[in-house]
GUTOR-991485 format. One record per residue (C-alpha): z, y, x; chain; residue number from 0. Coordinates in steps of 0.2 Angstrom, whole numbers, plus 5000, padded with zeros to 4 digits. Layout:
% residues N
@pz: Z | py: Y | px: X | chain: A | n: NUM
...
//
This chain:
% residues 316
@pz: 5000 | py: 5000 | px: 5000 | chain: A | n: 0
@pz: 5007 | py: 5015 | px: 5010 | chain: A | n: 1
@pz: 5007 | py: 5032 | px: 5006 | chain: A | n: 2
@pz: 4993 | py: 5045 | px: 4999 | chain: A | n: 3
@pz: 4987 | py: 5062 | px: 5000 | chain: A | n: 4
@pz: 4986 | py: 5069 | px: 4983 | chain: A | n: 5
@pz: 4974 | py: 5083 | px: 4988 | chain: A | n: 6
@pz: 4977 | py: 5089 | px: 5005 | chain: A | n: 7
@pz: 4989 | py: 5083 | px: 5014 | chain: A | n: 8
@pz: 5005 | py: 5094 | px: 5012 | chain: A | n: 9
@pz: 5009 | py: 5083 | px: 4996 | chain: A | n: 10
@pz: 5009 | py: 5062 | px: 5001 | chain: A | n: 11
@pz: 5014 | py: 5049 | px: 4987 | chain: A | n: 12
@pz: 5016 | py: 5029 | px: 4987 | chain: A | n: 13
@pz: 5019 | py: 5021 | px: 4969 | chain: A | n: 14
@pz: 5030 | py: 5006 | px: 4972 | chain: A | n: 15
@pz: 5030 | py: 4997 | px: 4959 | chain: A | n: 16
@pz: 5021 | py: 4999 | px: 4942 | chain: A | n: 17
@pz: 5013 | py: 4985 | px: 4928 | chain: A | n: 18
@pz: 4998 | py: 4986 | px: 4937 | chain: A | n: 19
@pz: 5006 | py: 4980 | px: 4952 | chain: A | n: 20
@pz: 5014 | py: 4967 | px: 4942 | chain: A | n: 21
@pz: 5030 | py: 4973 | px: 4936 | chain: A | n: 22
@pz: 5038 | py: 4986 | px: 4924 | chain: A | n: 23
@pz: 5042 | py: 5002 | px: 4934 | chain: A | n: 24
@pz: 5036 | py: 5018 | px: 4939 | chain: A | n: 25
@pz: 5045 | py: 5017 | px: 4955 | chain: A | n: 26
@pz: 5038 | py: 5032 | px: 4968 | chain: A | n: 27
@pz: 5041 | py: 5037 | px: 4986 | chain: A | n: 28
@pz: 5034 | py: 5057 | px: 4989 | chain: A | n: 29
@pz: 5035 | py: 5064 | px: 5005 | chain: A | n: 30
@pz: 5032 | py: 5082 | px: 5010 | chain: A | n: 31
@pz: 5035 | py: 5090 | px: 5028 | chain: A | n: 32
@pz: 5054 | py: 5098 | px: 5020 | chain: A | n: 33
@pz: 5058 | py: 5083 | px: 5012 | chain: A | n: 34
@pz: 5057 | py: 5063 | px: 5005 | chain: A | n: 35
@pz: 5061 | py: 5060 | px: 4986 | chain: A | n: 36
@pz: 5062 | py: 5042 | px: 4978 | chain: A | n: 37
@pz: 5058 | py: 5046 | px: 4960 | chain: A | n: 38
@pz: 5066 | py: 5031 | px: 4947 | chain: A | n: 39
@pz: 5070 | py: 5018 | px: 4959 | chain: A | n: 40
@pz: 5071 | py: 5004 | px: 4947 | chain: A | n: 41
@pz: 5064 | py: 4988 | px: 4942 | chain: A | n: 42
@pz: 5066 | py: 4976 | px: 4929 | chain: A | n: 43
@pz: 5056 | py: 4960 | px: 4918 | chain: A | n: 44
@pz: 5050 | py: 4963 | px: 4900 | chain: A | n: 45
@pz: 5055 | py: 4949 | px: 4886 | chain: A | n: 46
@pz: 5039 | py: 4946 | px: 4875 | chain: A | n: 47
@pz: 5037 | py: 4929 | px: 4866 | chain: A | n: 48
@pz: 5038 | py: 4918 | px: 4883 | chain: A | n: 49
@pz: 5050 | py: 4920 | px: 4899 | chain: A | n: 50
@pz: 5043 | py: 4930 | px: 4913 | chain: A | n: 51
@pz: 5033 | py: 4919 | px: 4925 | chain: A | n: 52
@pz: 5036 | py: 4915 | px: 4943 | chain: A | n: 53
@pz: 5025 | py: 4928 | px: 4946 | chain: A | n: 54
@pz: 5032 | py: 4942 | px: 4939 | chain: A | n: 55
@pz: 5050 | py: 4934 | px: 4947 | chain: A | n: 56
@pz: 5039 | py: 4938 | px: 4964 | chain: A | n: 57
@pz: 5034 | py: 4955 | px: 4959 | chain: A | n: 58
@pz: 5049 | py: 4961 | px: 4954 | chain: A | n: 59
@pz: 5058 | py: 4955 | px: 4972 | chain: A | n: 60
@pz: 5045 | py: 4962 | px: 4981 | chain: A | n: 61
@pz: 5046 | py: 4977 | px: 4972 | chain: A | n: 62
@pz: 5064 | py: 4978 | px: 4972 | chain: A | n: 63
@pz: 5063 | py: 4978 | px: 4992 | chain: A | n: 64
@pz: 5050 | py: 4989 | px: 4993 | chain: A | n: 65
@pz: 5060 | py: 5003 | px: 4985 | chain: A | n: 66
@pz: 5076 | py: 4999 | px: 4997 | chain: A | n: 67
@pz: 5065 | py: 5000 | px: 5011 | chain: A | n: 68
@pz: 5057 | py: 5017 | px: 5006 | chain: A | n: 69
@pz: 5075 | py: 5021 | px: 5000 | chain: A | n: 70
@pz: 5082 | py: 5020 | px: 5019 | chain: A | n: 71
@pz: 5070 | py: 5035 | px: 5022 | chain: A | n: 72
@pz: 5076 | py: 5046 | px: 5007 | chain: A | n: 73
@pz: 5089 | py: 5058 | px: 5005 | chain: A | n: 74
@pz: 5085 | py: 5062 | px: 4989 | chain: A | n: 75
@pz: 5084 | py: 5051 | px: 4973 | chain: A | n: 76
@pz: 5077 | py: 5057 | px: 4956 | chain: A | n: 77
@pz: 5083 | py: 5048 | px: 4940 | chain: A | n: 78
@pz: 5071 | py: 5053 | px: 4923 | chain: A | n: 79
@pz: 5082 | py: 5043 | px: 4910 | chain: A | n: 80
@pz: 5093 | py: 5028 | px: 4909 | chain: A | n: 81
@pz: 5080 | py: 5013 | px: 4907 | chain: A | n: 82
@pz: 5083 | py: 4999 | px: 4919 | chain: A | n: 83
@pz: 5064 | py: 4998 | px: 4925 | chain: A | n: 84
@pz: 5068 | py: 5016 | px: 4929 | chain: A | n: 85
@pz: 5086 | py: 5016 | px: 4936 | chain: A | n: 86
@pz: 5095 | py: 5004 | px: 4945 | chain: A | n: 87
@pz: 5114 | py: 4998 | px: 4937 | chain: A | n: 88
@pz: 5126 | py: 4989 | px: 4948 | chain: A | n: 89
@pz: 5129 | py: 4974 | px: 4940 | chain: A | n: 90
@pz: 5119 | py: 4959 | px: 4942 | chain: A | n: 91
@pz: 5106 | py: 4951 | px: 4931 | chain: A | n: 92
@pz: 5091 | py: 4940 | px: 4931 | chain: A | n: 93
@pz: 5082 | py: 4952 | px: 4922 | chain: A | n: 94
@pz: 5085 | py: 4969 | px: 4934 | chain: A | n: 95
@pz: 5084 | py: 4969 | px: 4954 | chain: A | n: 96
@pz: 5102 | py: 4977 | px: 4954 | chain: A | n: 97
@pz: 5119 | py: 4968 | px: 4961 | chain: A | n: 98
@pz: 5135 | py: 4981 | px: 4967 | chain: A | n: 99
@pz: 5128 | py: 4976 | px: 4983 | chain: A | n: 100
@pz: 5111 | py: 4981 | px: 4979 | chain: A | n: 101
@pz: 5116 | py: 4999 | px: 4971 | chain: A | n: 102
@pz: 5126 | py: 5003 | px: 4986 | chain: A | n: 103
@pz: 5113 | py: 5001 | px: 4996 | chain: A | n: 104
@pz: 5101 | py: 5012 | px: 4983 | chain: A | n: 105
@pz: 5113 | py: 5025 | px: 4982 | chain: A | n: 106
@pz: 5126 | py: 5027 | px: 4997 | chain: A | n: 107
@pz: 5127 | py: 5045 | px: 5003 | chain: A | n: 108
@pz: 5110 | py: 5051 | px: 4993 | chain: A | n: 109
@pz: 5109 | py: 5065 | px: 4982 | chain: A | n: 110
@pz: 5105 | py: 5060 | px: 4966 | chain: A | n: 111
@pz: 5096 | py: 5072 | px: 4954 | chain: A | n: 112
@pz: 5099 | py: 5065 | px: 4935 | chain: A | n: 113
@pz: 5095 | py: 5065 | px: 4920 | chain: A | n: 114
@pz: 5111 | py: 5073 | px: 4909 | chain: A | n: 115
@pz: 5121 | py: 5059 | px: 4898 | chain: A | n: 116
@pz: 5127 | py: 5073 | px: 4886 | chain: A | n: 117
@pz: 5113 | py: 5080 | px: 4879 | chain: A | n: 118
@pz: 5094 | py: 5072 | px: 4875 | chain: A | n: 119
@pz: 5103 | py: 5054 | px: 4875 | chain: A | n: 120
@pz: 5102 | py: 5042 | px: 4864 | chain: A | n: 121
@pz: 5118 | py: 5030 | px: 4862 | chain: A | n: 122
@pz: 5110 | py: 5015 | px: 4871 | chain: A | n: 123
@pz: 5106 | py: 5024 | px: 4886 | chain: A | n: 124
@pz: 5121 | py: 5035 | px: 4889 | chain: A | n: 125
@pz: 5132 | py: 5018 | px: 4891 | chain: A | n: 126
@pz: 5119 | py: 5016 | px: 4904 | chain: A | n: 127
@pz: 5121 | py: 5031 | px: 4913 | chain: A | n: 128
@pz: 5141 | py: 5026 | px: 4913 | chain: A | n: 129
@pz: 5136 | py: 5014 | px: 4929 | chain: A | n: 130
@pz: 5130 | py: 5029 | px: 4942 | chain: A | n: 131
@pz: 5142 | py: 5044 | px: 4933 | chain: A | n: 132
@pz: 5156 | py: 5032 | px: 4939 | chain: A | n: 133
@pz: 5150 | py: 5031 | px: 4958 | chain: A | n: 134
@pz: 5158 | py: 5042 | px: 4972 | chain: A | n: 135
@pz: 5148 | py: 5038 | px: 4986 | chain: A | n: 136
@pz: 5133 | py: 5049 | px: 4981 | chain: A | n: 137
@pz: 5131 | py: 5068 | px: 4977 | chain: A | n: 138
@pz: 5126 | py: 5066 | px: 4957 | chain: A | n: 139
@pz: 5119 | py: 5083 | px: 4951 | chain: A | n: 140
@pz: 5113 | py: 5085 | px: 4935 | chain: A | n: 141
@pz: 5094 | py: 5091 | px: 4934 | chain: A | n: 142
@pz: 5088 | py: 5094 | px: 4916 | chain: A | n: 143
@pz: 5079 | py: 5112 | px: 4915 | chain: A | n: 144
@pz: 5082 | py: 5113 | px: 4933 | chain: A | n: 145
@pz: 5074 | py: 5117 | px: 4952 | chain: A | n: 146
@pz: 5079 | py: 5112 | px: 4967 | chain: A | n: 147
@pz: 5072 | py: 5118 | px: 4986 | chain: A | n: 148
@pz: 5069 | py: 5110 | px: 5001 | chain: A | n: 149
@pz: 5061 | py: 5122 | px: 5013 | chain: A | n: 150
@pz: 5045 | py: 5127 | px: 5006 | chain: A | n: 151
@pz: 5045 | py: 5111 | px: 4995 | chain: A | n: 152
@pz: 5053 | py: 5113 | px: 4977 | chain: A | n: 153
@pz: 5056 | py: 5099 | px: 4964 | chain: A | n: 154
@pz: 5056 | py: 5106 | px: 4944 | chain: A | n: 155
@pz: 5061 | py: 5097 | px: 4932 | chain: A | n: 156
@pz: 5059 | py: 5100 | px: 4913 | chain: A | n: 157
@pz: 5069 | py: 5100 | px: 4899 | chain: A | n: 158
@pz: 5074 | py: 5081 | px: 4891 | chain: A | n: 159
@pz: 5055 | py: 5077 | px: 4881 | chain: A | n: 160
@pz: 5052 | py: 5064 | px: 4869 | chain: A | n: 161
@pz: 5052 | py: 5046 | px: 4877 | chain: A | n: 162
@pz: 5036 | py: 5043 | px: 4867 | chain: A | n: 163
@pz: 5037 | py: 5049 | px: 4850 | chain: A | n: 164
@pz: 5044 | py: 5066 | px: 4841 | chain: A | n: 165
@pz: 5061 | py: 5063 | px: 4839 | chain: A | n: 166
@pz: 5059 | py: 5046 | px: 4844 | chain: A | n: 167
@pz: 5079 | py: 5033 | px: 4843 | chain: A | n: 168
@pz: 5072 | py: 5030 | px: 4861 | chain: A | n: 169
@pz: 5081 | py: 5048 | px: 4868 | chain: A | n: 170
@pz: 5072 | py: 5061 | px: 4880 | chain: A | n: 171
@pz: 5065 | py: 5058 | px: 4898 | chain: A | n: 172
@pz: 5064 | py: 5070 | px: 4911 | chain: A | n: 173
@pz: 5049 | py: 5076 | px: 4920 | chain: A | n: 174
@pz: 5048 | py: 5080 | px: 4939 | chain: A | n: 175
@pz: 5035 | py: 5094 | px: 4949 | chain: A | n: 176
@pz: 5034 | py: 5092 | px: 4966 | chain: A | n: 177
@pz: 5027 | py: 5108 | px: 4975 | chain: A | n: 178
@pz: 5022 | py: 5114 | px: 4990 | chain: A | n: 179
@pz: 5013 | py: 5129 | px: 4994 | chain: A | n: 180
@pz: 4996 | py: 5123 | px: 4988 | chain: A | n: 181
@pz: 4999 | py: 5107 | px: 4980 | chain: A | n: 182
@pz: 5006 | py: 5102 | px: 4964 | chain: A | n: 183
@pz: 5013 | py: 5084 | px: 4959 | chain: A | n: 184
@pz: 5018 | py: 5080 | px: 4942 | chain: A | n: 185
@pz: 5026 | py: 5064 | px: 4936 | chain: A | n: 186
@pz: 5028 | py: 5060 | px: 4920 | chain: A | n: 187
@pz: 5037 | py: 5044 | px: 4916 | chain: A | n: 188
@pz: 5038 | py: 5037 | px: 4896 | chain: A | n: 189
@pz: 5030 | py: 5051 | px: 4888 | chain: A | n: 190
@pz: 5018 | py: 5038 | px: 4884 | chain: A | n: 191
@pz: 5002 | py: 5044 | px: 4883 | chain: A | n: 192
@pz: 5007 | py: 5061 | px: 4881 | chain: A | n: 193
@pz: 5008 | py: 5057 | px: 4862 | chain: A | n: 194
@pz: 5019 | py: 5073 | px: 4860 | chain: A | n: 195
@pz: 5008 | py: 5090 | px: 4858 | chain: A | n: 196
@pz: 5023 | py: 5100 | px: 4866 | chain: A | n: 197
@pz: 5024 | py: 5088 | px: 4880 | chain: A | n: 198
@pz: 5005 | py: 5089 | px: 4882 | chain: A | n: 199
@pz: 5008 | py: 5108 | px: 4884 | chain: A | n: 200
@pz: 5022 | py: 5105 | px: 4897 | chain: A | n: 201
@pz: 5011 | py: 5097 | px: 4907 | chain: A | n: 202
@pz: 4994 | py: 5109 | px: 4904 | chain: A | n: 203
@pz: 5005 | py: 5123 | px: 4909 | chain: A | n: 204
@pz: 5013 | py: 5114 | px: 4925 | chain: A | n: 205
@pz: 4994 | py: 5112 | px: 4932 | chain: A | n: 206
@pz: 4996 | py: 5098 | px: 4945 | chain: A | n: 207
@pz: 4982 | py: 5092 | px: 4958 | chain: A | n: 208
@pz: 4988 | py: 5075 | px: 4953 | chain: A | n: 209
@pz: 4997 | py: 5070 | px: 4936 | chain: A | n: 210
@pz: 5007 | py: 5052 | px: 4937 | chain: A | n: 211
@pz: 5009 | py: 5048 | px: 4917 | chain: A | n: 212
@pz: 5015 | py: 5034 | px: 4907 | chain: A | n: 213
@pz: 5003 | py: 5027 | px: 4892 | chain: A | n: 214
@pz: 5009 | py: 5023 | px: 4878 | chain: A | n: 215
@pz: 5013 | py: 5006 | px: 4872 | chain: A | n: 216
@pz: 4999 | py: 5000 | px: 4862 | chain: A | n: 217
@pz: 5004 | py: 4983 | px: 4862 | chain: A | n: 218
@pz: 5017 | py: 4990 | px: 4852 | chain: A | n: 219
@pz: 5003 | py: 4993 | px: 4837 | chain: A | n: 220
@pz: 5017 | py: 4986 | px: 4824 | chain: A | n: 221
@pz: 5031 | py: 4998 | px: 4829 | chain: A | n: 222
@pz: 5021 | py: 5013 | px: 4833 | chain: A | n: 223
@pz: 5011 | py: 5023 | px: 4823 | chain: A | n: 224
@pz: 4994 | py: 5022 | px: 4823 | chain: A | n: 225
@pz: 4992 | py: 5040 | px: 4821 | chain: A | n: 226
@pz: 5003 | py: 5042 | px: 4839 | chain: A | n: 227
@pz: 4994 | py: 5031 | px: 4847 | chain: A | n: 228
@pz: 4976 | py: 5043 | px: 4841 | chain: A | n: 229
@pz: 4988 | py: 5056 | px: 4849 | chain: A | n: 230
@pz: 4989 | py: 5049 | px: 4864 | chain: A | n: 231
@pz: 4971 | py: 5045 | px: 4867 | chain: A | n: 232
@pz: 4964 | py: 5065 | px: 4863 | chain: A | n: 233
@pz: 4978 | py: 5073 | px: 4872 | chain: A | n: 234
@pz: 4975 | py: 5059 | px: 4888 | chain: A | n: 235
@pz: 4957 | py: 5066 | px: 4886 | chain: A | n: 236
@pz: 4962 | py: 5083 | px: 4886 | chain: A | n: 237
@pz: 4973 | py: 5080 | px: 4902 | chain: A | n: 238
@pz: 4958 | py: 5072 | px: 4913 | chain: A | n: 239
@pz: 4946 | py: 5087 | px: 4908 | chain: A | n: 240
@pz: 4958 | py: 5100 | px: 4917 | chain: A | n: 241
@pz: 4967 | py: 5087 | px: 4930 | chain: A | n: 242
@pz: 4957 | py: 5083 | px: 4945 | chain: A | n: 243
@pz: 4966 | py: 5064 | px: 4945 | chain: A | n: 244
@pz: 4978 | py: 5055 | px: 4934 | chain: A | n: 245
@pz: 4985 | py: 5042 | px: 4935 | chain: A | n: 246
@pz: 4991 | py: 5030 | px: 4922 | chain: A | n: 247
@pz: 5002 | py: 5014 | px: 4918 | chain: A | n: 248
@pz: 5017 | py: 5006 | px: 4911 | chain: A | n: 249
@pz: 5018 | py: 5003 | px: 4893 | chain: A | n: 250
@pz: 4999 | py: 5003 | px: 4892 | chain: A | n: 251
@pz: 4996 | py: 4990 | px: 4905 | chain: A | n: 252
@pz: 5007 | py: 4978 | px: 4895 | chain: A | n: 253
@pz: 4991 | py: 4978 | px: 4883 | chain: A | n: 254
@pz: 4976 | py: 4965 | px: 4890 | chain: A | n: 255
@pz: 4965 | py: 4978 | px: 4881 | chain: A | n: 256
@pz: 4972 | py: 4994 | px: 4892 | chain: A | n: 257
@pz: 4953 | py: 4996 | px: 4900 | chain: A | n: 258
@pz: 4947 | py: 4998 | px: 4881 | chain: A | n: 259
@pz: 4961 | py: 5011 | px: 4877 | chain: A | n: 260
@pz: 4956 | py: 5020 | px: 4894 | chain: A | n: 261
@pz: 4937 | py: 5020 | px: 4888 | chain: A | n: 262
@pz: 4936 | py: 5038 | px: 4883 | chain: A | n: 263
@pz: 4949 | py: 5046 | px: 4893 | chain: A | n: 264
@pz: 4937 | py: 5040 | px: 4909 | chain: A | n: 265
@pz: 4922 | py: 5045 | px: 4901 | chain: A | n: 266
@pz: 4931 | py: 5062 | px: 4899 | chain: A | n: 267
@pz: 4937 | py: 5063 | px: 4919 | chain: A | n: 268
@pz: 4919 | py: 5058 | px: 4925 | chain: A | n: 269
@pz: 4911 | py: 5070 | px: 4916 | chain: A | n: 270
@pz: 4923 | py: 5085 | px: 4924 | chain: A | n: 271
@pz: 4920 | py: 5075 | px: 4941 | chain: A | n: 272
@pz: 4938 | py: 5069 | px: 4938 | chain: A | n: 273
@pz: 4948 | py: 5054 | px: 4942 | chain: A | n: 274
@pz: 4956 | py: 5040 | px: 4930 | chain: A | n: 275
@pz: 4964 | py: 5024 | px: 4938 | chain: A | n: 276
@pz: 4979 | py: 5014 | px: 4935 | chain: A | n: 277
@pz: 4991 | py: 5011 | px: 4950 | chain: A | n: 278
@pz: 4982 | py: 4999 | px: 4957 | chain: A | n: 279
@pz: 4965 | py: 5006 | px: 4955 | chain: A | n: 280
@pz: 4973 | py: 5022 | px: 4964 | chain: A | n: 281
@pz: 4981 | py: 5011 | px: 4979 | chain: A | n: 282
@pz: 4965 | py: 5001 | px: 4982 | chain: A | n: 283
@pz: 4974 | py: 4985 | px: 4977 | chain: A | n: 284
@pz: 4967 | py: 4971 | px: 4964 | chain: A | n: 285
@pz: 4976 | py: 4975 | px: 4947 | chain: A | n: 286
@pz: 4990 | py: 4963 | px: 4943 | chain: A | n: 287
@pz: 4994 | py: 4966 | px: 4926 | chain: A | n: 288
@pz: 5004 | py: 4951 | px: 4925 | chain: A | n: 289
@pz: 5013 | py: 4954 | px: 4908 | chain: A | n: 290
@pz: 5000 | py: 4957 | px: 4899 | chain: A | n: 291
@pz: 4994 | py: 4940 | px: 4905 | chain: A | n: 292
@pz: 5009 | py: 4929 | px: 4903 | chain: A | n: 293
@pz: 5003 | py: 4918 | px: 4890 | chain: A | n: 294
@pz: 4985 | py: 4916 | px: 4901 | chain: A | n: 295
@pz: 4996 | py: 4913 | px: 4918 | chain: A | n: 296
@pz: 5009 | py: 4900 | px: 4906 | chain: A | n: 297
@pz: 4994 | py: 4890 | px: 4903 | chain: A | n: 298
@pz: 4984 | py: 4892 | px: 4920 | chain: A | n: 299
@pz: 5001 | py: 4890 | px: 4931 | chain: A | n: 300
@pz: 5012 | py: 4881 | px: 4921 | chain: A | n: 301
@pz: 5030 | py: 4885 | px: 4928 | chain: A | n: 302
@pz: 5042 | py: 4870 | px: 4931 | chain: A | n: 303
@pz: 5053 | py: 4861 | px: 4916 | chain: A | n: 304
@pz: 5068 | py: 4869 | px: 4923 | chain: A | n: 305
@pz: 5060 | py: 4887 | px: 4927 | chain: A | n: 306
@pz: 5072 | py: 4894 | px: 4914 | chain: A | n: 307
@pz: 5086 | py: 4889 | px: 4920 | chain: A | n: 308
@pz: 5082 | py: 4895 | px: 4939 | chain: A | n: 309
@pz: 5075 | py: 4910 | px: 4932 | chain: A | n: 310
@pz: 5089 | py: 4916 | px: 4922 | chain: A | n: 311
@pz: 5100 | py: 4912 | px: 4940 | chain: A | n: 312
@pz: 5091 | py: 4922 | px: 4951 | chain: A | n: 313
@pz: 5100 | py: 4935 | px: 4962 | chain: A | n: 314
@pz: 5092 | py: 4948 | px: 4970 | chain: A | n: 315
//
C-alpha cells in the first residue's frame, strides 16, 4: 500500500483498511511536514446471514496491525464517532481487533481528538465512548465544531452530522479537514453517500483536492429509504463534478452491485476529467470486497466444521 499524494505533495494519505480491502473500516494514516494523524483507527467484522470467513478473519488481523504499526508513528489520533469499525474499545472480542493490551498500545501518550459523548449521541454509542473517556494515559480533547494547528497544518472538524440519514437513531459523525497551505483533505466517514443536503453543503463549502466519503448502505434497501438512497446517488454526482478525486467505500462496498450504484457518479467525474475509485482502485490494489461475497467465498472455500468455534476464539 504505502502512502499517497493527494495533489502535490504537501498533503500524503494511506487508507488502512476499508471494505474494499476486505474489512469494515475507514481506518487512515495522513502525514503532512507539521504533523502525522491516524483518523478512526478501528476495525471490526460485519454479522450478515453467515459467519465472517477465514478471510475476512485475515483481513481484519492484517488490518488491525497495519494501524498499530502506522500508530507507532502518530502523535495524534482522530475519533469521528463511537462505532467499533471506527474506534478501538479495550476489551476483547472476536468480532473487533481490540484487547486492553491492544488499546494501550493504540492509545498510550497520544492526543486524541474525539467526538463529544454529550451532545449528537445516540444511547448506544455513548456507552461506547465510556471505554476511551475512562483512559488516563492519553490527552482526550473533545473536537466537535473545532480546529486544531500544527505548524502550517490545521485539522477542522465540523459540527456532529447525520450518520446517514436526517435525524437518523444511528447519532452524528464527525468530519475531519486536513489543510496545508495549498491542499485540502476531507474525510468524511458514515455520511453515507452524502444522503444529507446540509451535509452535502458541508462538504461543497470545505472544497478539498481529495474528498474520502462513505456510501451509503444499499444493501440496506429494506431499512433505508429508497428516496435516501436517490439522495445519495445525485448529491455523489454533484460532489465528483466540483472534486477533482473521491473516494468512496464502506457501507456501499457491502453491496455485490456497488459498481452499478457507482455507474453515474463516474460517468459524472469523467466527464469534469475527475476521479472515482473505491479504496482499492485508489491504492492500485485488486478490490477485496470480501463481505459482500461471503456467501460466494462460503461455497467456493468452504471453512472447516469447527470454523465457528475457532472463529468466535480468536484473540487479536
Amino acid at each position: 500500500m504505502g502512502l499517497r499524494p493527494i495533489k502535490g505533495g504537501e498533503i500524503l494519505i494511506e487508507p488502512l483498511a476499508a471494505e474494499s480491502l476486505g474489512i469494515r473500516s475507514l481506518a487512515t494514516f495522513v502525514v503532512t511536514a507539521d504533523v502525522k494523524v491516524l483518523l478512526d483507527p478501528g476495525v471490526s467484522h460485519g454479522l450478515r446471514a453467515l459467519l465472517p470467513h477465514p478471510r475476512e478473519a485475515q483481513a481484519l488481523l492484517e488490518a488491525g496491525q497495519r494501524i498499530l504499526a502506522r500508530a507507532r508513528e502518530a502523535p495524534v489520533l482522530a475519533i469521528s464517532h463511537y462505532h467499533f469499525d471506527h474506534y478501538m474499545p479495550a476489551f476483547r472480542h472476536w468480532m473487533n481487533f481490540s484487547s486492553p493490551e491492544l488499546a494501550e498500545a493504540l492509545y498510550s501518550g497520544k492526543e486524541v481528538l474525539l467526538k463529544s459523548r454529550e451532545k449528537g449521541i445516540n444511547f448506544s454509542q455513548r456507552k461506547r465512548a465510556y471505554y476511551i473517556f475512562q483512559r488516563r494515559d492519553c490527552r482526550l480533547v473533545v473536537a466537535d465544531g473545532e480546529e486544531f494547528h500544527y505548524g502550517r497544518t490545521r485539522l477542522k472538524f465540523s459540527p456532529p452530522l447525520d450518520h446517514g440519514e436526517e435525524r437518523t437513531p444511528l447519532g452524528k459523525v464527525l468530519l475531519c479537514t486536513v489543510s496545508t497551505p495549498h491542499e485540502r483533505f476531507l474525510f468524511a466517514p458514515d455520511v453515507q453517500g452524502p444522503i444529507v443536503k446540509a451535509t452535502l453543503e458541508y462538504i461543497l463549502a470545505e472544497g478539498p483536492d481529495l474528498l474520502y466519503i462513505g456510501g451509503p448502505p444499499t444493501y440496506l434497501e429494506r431499512r433505508v429509504r429508497a428516496e435516501s438512497l436517490a439522495a445519495a446517488r445525485a448529491n455523489l454526482c454533484e460532489l465528483v463534478r466540483h472534486i477533482p478525486r473521491v473516494i468512496v467505500d464502506h457501507h456501499l462496498l457491502r453491496d455485490p452491485d456497488w459498481p452499478e450504484f457507482l455507474a453515474e457518479a463516474k460517468e459524472a467525474a469523467n466527464a469534469r476529467g475527475h476521479q472515482l475509485a473505491c479504496t482499492a482502485e485508489f491504492l492500485g490494489e485488486e478490490i477485496q470486497d470480501l463481505e459482500a461475497h461471503r456467501s460466494e467465498l462460503y461455497r467456493k472455500e468452504p471453512p472447516p466444521p469447527d470454523w465457528p468455534e475457532r472463529l468466535r476464539a480468536m484473540e487479536y
